[in-house]
N, C-alpha and C positions, 0 to 999 in steps of 0.2 A: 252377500258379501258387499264390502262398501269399500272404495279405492278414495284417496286421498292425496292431493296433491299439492305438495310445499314447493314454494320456492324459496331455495339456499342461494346465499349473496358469501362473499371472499370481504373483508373488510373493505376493500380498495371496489367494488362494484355496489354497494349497501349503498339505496338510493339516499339514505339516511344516517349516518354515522356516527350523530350525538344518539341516535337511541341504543346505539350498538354499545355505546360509551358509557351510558348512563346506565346499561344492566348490568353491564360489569363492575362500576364504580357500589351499586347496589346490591347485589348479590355474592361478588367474591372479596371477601375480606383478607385474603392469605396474599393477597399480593405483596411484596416485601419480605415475604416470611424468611425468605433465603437467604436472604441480606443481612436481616436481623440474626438467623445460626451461624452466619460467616464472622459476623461482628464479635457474638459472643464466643465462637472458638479460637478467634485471635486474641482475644483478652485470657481465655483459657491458657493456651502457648506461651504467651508473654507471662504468666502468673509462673509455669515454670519454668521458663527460661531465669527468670531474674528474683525471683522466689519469693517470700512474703507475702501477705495475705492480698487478697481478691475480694472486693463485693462493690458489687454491680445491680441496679434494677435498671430495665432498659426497655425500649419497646417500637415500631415501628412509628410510631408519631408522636411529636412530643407533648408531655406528660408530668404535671405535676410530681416532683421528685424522682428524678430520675436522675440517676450518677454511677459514677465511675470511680471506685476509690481502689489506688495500690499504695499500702503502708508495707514498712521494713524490708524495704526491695533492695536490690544490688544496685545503689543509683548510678554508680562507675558503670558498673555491664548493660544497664541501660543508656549509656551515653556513649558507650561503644558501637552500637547496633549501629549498622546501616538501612534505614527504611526503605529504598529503594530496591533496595535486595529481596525483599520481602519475602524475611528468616523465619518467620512464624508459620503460618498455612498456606503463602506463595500469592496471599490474594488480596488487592488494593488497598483491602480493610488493615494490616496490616502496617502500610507505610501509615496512614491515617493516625492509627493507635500512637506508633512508633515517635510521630513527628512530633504529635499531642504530648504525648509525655515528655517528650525531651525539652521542649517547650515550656511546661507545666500548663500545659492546657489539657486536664482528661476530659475535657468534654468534647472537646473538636470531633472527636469519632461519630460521635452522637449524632451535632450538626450535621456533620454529612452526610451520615445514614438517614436522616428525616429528610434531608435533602432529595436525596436518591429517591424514598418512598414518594415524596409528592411529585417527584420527575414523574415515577413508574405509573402513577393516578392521573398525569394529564392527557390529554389527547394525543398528544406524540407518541407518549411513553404506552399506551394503552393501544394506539395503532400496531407500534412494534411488536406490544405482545400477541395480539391478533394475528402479523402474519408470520410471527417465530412459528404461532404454533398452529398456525394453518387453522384456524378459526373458520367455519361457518355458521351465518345468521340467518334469520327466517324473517320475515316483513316488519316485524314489529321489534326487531332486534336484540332476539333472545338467542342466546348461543344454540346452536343444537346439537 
């Protein structure tokens, strides 16, 4: 028999923290992912809230064509909303949508959602996910 011995680091003890950074930046791709079904369920809610057709391509970084369109909507019942309220799915993405539209800006959502995603890919954003979710690394800084 043969015993093996690793050593586990907490992000915040990882003698090394860009390699901790750089496996995650390279191997997991779904970061954002959440962001991006919250985004598109609040365009979902607002498509029936105010009615009229919906299409959208969208994606967590931006991307050659990529839009937001609402045609033959309730434009009154949209200008009713209060985005602060956030009457849709309850969640930030929501005032975002809300504000965009009233505005006539449909893309602002977008912005921010890519914003968010590069937040979530930097070192800050990447520490925090590390200790949300109680992350441990091994010397060369590969999750384990």
């Amino acid at each position: 028999m043969k015993s093996i011995e690793v050593k586990l680091y907490h992000i915040d003890e990882h003698p090394n923290k860009e390699l901790c950074f750089k496996y995650i930046r390279e191997s997991d791709h779904t970061i954002g992912e959440f962001e991006l079904e919250d985004v598109v369920s609040s365009l979902k809610e607002l498509s029936k809230l105010i009615g009229g057709e919906l299409d959208y391509s969208i994606s967590t970084s931006p991307a050659r064509g990529e839009f937001i369109s609402f045609t033959n909507y309730d434009k009154d019942l949209l200008m009713k909303l209060v985005p602060n309220e956030c009457p849709l799915t309850g969640t930030h993405w929501d005032i975002s949508l809300i504000e965009g539209l009233q505005n006539r800006d449909s893309l602002k959502v977008l912005r921010e959602l890519h914003f968010e995603v590069e937040y979530l890919y930097s070192d800050e954003g990447l520490h925090r996910i590390c200790v949300d979710n109680d992350y441990y690394f091994d010397e060369s800084g590969v999750i384990w």
